[in-house]
N, CA, C and O atoms as CSV, one atom per row, in Angstrom:
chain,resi,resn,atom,element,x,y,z
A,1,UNK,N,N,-131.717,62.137,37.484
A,1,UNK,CA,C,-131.735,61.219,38.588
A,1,UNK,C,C,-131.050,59.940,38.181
A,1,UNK,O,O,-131.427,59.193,37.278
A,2,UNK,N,N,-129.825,59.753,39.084
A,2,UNK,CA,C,-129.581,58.506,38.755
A,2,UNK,C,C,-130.095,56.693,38.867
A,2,UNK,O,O,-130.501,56.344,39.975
A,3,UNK,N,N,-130.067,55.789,37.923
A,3,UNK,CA,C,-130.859,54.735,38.571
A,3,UNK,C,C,-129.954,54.394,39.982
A,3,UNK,O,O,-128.774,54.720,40.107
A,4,UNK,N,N,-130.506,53.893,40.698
A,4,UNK,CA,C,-129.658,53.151,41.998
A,4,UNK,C,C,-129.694,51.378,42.050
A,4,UNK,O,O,-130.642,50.684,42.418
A,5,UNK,N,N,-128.484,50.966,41.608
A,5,UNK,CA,C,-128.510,49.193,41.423
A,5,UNK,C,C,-128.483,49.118,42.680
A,5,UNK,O,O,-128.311,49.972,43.549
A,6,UNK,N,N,-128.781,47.342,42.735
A,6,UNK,CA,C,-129.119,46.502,44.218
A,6,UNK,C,C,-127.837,46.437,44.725
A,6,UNK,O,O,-127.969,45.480,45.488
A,7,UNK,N,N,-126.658,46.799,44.835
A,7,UNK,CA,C,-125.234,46.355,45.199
A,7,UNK,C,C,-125.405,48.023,46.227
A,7,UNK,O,O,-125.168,48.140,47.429
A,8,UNK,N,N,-125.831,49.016,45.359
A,8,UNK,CA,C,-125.581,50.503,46.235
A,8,UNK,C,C,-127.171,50.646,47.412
A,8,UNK,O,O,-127.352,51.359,48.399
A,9,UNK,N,N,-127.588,50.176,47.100
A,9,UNK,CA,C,-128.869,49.960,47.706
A,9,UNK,C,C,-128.512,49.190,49.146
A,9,UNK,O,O,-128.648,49.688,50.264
A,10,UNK,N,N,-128.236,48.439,48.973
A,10,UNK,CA,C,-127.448,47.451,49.985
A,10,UNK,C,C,-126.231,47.978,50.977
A,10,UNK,O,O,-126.120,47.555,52.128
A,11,UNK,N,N,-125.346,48.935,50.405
A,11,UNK,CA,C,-124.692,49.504,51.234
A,11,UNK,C,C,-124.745,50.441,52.193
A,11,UNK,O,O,-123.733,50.666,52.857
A,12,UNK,N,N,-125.721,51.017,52.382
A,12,UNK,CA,C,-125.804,51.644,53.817
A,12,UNK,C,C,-126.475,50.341,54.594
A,12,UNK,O,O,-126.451,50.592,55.799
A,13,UNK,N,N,-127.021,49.140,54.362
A,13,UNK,CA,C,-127.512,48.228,55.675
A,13,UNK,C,C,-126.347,48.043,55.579
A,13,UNK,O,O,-125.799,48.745,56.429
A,14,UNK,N,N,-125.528,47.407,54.937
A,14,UNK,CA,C,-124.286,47.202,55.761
A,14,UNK,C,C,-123.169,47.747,56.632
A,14,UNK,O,O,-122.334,47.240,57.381
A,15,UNK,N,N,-123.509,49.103,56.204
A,15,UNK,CA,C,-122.446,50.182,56.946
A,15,UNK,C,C,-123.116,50.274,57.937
A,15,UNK,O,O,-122.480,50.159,58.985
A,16,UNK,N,N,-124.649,50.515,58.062
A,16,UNK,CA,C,-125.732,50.218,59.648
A,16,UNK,C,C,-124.725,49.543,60.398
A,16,UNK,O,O,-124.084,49.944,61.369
A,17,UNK,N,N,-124.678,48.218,59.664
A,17,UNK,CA,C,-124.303,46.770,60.363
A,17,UNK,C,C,-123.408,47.144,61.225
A,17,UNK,O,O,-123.372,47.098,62.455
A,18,UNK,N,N,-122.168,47.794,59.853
A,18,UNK,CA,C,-120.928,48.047,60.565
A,18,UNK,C,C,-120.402,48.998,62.027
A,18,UNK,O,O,-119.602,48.881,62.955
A,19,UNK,N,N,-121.430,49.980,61.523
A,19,UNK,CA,C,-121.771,51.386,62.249
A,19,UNK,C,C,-121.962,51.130,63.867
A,19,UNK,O,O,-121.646,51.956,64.723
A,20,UNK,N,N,-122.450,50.031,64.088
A,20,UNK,CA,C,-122.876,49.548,65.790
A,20,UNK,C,C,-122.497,49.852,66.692
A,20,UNK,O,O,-123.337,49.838,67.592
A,21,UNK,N,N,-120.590,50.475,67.235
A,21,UNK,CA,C,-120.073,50.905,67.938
A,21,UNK,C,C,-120.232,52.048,68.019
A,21,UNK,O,O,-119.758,52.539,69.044
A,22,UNK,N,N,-120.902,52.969,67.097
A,22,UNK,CA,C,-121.009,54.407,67.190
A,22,UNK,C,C,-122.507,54.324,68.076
A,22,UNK,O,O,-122.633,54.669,69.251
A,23,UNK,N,N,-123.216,53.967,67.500
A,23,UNK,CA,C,-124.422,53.805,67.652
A,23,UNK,C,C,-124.397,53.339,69.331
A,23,UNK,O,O,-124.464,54.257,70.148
A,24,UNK,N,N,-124.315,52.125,69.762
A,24,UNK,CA,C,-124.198,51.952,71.196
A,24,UNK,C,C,-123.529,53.185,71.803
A,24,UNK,O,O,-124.148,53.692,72.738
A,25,UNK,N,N,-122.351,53.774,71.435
A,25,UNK,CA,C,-122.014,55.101,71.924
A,25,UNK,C,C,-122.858,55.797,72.028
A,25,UNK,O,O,-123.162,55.920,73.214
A,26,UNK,N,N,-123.705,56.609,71.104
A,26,UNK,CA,C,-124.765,57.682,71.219
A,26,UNK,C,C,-125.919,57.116,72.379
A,26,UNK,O,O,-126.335,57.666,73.398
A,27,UNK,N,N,-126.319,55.491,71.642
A,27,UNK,CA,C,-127.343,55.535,73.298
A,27,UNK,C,C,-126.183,55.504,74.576
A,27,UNK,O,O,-126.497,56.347,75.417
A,28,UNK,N,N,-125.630,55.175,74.739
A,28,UNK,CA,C,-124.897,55.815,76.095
A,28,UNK,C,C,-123.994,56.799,76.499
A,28,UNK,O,O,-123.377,56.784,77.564
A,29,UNK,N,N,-123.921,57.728,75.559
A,29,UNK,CA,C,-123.969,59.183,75.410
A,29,UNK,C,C,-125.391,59.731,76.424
A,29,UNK,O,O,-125.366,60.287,77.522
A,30,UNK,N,N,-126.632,59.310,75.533
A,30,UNK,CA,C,-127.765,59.950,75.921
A,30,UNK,C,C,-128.496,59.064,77.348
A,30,UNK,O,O,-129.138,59.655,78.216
A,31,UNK,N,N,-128.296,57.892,77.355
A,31,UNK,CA,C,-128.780,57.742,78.577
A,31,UNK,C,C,-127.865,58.037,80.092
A,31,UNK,O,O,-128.378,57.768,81.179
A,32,UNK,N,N,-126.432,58.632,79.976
A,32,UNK,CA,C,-126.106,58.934,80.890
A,32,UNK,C,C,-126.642,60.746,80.870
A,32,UNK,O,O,-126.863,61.290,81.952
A,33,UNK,N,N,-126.804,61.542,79.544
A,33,UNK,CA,C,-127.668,62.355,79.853
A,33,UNK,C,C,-128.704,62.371,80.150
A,33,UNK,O,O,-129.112,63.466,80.539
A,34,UNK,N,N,-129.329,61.637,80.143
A,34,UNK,CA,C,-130.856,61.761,80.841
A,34,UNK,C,C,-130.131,61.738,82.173
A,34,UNK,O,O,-129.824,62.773,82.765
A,35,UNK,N,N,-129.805,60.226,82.730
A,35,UNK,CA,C,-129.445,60.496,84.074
A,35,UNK,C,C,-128.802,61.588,85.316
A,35,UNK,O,O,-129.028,61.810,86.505
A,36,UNK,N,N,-127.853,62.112,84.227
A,36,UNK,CA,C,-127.339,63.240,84.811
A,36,UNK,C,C,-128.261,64.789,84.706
A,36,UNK,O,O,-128.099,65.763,85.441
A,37,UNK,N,N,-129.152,64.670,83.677
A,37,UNK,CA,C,-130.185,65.765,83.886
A,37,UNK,C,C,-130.920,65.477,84.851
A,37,UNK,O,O,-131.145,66.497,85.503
A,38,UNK,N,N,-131.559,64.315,85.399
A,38,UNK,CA,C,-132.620,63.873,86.589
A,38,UNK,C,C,-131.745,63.844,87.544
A,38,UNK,O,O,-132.117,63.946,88.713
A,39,UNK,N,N,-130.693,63.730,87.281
A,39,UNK,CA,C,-130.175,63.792,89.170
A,39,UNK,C,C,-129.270,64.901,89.553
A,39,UNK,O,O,-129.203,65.327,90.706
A,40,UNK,N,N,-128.429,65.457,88.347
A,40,UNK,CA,C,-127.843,66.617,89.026
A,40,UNK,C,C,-128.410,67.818,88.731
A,40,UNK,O,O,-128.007,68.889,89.186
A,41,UNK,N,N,-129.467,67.663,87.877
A,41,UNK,CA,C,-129.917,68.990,87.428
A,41,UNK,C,C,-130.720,69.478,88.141
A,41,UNK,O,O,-130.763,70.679,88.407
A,42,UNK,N,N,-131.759,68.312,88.716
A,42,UNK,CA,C,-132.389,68.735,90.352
A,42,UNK,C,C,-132.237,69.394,91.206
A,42,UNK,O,O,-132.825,70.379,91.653
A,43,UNK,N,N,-130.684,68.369,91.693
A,43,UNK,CA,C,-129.847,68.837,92.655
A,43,UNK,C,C,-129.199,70.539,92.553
A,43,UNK,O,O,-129.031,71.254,93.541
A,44,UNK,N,N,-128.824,71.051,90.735
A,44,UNK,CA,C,-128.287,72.260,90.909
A,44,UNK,C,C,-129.204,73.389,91.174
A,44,UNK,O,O,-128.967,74.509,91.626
A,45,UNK,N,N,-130.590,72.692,90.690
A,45,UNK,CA,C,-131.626,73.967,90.997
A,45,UNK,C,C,-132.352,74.093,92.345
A,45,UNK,O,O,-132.701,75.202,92.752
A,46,UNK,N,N,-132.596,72.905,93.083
A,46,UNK,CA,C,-132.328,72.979,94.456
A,46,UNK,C,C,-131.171,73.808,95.214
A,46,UNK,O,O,-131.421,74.633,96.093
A,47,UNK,N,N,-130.193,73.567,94.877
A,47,UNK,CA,C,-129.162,74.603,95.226
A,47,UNK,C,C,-129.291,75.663,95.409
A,47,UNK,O,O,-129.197,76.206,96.509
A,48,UNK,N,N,-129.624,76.377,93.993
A,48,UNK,CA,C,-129.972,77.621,93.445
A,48,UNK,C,C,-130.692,78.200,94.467
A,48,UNK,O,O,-130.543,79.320,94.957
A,49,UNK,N,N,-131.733,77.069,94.833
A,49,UNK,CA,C,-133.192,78.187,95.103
A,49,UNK,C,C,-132.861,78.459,96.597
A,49,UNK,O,O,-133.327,79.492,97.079
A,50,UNK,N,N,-131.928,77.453,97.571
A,50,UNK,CA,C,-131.665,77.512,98.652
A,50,UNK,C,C,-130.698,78.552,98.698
A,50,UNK,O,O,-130.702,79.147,99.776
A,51,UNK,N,N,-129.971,78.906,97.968
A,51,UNK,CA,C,-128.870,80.177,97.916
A,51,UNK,C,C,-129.916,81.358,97.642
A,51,UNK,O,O,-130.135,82.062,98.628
A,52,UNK,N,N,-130.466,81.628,96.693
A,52,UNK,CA,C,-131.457,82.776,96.322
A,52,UNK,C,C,-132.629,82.799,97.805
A,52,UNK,O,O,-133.189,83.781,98.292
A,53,UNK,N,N,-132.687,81.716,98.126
A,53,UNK,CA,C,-133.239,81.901,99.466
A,53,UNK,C,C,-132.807,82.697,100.466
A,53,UNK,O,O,-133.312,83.669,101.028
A,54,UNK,N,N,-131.568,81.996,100.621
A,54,UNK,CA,C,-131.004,82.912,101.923
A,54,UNK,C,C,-130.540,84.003,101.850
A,54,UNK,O,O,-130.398,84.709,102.849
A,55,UNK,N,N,-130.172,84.408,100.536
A,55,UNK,CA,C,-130.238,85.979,100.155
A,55,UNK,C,C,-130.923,86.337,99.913
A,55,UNK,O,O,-130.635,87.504,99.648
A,56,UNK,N,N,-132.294,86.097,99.695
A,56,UNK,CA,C,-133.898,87.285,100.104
A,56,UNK,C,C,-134.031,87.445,101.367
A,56,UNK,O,O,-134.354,88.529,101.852
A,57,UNK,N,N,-133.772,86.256,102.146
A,57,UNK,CA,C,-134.240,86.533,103.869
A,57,UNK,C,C,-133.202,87.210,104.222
A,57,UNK,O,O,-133.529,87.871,105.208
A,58,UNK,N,N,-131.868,87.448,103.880
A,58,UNK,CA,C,-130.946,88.679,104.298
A,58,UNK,C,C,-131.108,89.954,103.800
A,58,UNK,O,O,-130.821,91.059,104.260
A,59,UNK,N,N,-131.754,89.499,102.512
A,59,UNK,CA,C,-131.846,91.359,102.058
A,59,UNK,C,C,-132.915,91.927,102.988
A,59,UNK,O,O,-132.860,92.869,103.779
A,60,UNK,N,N,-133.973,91.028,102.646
A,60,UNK,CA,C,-135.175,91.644,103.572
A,60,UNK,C,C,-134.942,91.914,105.026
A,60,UNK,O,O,-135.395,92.900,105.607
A,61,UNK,N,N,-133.981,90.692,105.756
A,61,UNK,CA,C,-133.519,91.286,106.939
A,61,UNK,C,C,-133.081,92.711,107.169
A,61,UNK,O,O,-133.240,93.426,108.158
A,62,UNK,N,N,-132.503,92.944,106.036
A,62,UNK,CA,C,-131.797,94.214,105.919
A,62,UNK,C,C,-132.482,95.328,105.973
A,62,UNK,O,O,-132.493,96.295,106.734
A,63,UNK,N,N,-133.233,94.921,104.733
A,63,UNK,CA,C,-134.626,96.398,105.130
A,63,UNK,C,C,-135.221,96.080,105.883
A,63,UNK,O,O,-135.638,97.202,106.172
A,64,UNK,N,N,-136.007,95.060,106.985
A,64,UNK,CA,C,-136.210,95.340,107.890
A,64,UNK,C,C,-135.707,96.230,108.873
A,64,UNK,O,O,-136.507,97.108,109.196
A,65,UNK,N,N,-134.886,96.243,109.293
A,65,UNK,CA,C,-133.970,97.008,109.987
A,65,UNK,C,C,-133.703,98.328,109.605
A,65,UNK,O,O,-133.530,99.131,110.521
A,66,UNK,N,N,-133.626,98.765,108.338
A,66,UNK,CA,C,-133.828,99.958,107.996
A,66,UNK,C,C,-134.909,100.453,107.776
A,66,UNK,O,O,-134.962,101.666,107.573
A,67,UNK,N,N,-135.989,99.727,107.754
A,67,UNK,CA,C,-137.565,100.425,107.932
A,67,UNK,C,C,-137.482,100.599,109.013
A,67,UNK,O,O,-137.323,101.819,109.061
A,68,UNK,N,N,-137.468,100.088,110.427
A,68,UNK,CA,C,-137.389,100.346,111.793
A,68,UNK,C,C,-136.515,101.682,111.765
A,68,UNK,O,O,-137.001,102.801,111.932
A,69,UNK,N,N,-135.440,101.476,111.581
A,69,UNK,CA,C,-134.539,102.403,111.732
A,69,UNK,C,C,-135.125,103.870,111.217
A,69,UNK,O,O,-134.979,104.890,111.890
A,70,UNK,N,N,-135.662,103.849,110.212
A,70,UNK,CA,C,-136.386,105.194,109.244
A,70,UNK,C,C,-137.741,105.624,110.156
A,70,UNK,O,O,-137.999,106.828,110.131
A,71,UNK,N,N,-138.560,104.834,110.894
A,71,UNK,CA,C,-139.852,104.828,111.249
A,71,UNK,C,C,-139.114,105.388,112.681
A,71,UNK,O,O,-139.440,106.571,112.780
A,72,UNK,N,N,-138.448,105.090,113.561
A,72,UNK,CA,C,-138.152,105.287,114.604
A,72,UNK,C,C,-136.989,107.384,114.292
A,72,UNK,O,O,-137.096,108.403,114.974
A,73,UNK,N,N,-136.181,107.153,113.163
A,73,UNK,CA,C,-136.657,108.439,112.985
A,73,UNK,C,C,-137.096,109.703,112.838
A,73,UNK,O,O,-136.835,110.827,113.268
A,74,UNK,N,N,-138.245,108.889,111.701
A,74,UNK,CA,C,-139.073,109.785,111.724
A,74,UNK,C,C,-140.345,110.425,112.424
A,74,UNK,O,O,-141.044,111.391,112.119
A,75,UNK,N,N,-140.393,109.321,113.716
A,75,UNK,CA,C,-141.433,109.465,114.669
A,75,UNK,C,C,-141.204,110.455,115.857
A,75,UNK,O,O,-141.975,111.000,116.647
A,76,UNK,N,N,-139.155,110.491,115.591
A,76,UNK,CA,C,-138.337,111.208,116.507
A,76,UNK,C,C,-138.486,112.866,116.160
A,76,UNK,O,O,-138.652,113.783,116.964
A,77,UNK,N,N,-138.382,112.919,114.840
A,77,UNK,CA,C,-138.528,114.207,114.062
A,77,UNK,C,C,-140.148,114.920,114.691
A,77,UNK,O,O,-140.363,116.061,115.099
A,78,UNK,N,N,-140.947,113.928,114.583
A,78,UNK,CA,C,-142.381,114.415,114.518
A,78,UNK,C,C,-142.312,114.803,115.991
A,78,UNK,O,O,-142.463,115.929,116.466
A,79,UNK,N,N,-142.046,113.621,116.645
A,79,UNK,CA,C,-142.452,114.374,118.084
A,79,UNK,C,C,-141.779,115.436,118.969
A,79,UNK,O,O,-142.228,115.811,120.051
A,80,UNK,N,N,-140.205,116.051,118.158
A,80,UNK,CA,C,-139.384,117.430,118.371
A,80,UNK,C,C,-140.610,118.223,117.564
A,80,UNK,O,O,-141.469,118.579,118.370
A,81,UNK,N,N,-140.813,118.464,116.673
A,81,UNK,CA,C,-141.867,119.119,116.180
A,81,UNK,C,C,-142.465,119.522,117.314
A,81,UNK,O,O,-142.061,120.410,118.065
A,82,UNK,N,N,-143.937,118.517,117.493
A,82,UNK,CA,C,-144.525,118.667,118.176
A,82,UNK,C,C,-144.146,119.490,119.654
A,82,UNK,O,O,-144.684,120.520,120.060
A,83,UNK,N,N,-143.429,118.976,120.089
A,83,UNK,CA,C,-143.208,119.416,121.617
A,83,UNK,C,C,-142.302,120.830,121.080
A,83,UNK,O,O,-142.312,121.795,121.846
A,84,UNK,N,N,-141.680,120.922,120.032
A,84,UNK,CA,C,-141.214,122.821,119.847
A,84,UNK,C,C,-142.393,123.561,119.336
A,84,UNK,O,O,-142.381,124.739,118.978
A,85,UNK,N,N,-143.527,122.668,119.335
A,85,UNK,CA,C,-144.981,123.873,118.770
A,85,UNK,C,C,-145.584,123.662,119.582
A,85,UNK,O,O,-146.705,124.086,119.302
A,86,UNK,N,N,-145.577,123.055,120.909
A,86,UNK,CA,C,-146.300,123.220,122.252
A,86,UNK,C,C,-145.629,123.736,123.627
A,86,UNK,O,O,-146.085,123.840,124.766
A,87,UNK,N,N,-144.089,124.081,122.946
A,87,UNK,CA,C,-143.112,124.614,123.643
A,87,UNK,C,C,-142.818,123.725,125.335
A,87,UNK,O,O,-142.939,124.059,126.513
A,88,UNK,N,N,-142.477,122.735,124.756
A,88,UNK,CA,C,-142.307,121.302,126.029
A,88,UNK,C,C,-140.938,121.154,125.044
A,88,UNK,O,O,-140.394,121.847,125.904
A,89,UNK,N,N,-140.237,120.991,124.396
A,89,UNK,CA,C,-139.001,120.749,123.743
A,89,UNK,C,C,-137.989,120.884,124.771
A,89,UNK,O,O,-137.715,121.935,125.349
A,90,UNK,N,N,-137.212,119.249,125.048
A,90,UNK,CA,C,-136.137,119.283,125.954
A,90,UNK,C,C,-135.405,118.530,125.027
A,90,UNK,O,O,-135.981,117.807,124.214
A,91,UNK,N,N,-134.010,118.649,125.083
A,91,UNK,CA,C,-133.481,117.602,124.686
A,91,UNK,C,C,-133.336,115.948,124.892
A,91,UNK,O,O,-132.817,115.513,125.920
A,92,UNK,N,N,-133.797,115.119,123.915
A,92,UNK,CA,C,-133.822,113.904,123.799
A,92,UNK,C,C,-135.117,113.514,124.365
A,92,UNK,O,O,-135.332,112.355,124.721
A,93,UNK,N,N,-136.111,114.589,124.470
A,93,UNK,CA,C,-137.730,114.035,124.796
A,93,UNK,C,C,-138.383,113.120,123.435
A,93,UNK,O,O,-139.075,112.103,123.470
A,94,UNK,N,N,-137.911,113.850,122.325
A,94,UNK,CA,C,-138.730,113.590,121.590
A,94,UNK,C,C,-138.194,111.868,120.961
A,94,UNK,O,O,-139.001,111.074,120.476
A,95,UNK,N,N,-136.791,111.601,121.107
A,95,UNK,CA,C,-136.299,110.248,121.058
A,95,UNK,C,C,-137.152,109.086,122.127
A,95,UNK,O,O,-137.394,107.902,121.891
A,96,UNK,N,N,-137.487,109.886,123.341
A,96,UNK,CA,C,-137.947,108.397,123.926
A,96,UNK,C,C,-139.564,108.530,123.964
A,96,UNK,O,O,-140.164,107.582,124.472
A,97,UNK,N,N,-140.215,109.469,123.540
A,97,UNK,CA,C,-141.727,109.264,123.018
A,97,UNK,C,C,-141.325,108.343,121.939
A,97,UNK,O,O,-141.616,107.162,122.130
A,98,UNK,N,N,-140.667,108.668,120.757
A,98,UNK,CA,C,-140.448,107.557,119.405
A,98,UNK,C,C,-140.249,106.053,120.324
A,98,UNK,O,O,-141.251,105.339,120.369
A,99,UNK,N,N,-139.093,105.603,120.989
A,99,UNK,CA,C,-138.831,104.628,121.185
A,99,UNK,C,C,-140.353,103.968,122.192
A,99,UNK,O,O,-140.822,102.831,122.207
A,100,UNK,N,N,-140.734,105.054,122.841
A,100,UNK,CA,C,-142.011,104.347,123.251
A,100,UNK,C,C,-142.656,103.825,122.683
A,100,UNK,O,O,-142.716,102.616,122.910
A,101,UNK,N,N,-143.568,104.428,121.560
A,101,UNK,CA,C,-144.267,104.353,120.486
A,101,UNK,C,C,-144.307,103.274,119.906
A,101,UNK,O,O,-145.192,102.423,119.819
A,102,UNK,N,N,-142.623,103.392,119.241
A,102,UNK,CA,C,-142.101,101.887,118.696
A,102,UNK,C,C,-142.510,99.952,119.302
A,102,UNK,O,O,-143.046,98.900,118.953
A,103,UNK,N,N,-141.659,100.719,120.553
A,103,UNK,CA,C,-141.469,99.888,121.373
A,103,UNK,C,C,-143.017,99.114,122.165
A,103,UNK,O,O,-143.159,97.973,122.606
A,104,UNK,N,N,-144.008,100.272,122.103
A,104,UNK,CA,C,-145.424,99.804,122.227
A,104,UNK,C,C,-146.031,99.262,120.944
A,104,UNK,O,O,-146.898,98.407,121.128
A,105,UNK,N,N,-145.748,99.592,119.633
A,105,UNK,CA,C,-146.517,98.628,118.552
A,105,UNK,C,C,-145.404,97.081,118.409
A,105,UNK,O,O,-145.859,96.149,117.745
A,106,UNK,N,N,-144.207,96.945,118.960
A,106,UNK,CA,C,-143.467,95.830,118.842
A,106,UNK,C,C,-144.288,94.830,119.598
A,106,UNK,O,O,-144.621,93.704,119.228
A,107,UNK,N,N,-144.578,95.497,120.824
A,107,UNK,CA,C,-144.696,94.840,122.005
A,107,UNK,C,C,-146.280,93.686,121.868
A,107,UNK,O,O,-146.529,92.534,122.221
A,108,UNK,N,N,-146.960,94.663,121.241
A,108,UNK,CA,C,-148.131,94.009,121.164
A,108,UNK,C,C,-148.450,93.514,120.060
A,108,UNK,O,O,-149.535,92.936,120.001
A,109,UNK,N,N,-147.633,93.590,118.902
A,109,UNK,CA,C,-147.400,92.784,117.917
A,109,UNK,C,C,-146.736,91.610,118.009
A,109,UNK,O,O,-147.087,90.596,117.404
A,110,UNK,N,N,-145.778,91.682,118.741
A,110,UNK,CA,C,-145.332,90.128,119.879
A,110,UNK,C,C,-146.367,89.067,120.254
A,110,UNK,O,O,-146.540,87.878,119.988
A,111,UNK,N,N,-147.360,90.573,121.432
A,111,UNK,CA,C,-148.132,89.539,122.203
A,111,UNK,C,C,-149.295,89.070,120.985
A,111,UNK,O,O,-149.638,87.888,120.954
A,112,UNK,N,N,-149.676,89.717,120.335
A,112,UNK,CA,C,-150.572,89.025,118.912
A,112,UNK,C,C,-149.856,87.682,118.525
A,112,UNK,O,O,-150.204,86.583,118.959
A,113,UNK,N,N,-149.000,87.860,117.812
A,113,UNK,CA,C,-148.047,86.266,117.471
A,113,UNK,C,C,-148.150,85.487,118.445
A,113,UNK,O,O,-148.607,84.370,118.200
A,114,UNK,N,N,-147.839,85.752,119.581
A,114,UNK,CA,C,-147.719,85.068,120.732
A,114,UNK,C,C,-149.071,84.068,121.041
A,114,UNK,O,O,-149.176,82.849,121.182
A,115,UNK,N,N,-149.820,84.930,121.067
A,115,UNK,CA,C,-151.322,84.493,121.463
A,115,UNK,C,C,-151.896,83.560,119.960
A,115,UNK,O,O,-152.494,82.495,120.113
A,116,UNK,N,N,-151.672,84.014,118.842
A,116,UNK,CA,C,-151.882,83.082,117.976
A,116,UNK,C,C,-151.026,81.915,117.936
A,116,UNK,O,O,-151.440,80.812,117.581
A,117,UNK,N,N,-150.035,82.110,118.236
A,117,UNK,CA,C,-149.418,80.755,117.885
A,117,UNK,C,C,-149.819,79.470,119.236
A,117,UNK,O,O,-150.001,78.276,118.999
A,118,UNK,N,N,-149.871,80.018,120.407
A,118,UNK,CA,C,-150.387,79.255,121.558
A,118,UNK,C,C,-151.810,78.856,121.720
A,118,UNK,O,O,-152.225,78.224,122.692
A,119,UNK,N,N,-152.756,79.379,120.418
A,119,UNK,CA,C,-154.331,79.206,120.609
A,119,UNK,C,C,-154.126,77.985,120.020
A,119,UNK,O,O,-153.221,77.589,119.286
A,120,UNK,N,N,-155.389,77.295,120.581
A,120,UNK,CA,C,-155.458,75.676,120.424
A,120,UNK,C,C,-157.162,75.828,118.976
A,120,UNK,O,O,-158.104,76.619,118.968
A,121,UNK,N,N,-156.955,75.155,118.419
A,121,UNK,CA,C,-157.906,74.897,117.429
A,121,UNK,C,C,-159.223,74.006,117.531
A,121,UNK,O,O,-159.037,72.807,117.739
A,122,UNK,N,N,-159.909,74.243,117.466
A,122,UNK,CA,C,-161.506,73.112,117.710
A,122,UNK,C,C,-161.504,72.659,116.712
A,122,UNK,O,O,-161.020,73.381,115.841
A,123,UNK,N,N,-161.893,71.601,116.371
A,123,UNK,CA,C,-162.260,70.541,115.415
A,123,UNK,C,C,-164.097,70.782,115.406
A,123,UNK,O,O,-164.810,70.065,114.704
């Protein structure tokens, strides 16, 4: 180990001293990163979530529509069945029993929403 005299001892405070322009650089290096993490980094994940948003409510739109589409069908299938094993089978009977069907659980699934959203609340 070497001894260390007071002359080398002394030279890094002075290079500190000297060093000051770097130094003010790094804090304003880092305080425009902070700033730019609190304000645009917000902003990009807000973004994000509003984009990932509107592509879940489209996908799901999507299968919505293809669950309908599959349920309507297969309700079409069931009720040719039916009416060729009770021997009533005409063509396109068994499409508008389905669309009835359908069209009767839409309907009153409507008027449900409907009626809830117009009921008034007691305190």
């Amino acid at each position: 180990m070497a001894d260390v005299s007071p002359s080398q001892a002394q030279a890094p405070a002075a290079s500190a001293a000297d060093d000051w322009p770097a130094q003010a650089a790094d804090t304003i290096v880092k305080v425009v990163g902070t700033v730019r993490d609190n304000t645009t980094g917000k902003a990009i994940t807000a973004a994000r979530g509003v984009v990932y948003g509107i592509l879940a409510g489209l996908l799901a739109l999507v299968a919505l529509v293809l669950v309908c589409i599959l349920t309507d069908r297969g309700l079409t299938v069931l009720a040719d069945s039916i009416l060729g094993w009770v021997d009533l089978d005409r063509p396109g009977r068994g499409a508008w029993i389905a669309d009835v069907i359908l069209g009767g659980a839409f309907t009153l699934a409507g008027l449900g929403l409907w009626k809830k959203a117009n009921a008034t609340t007691s305190d």
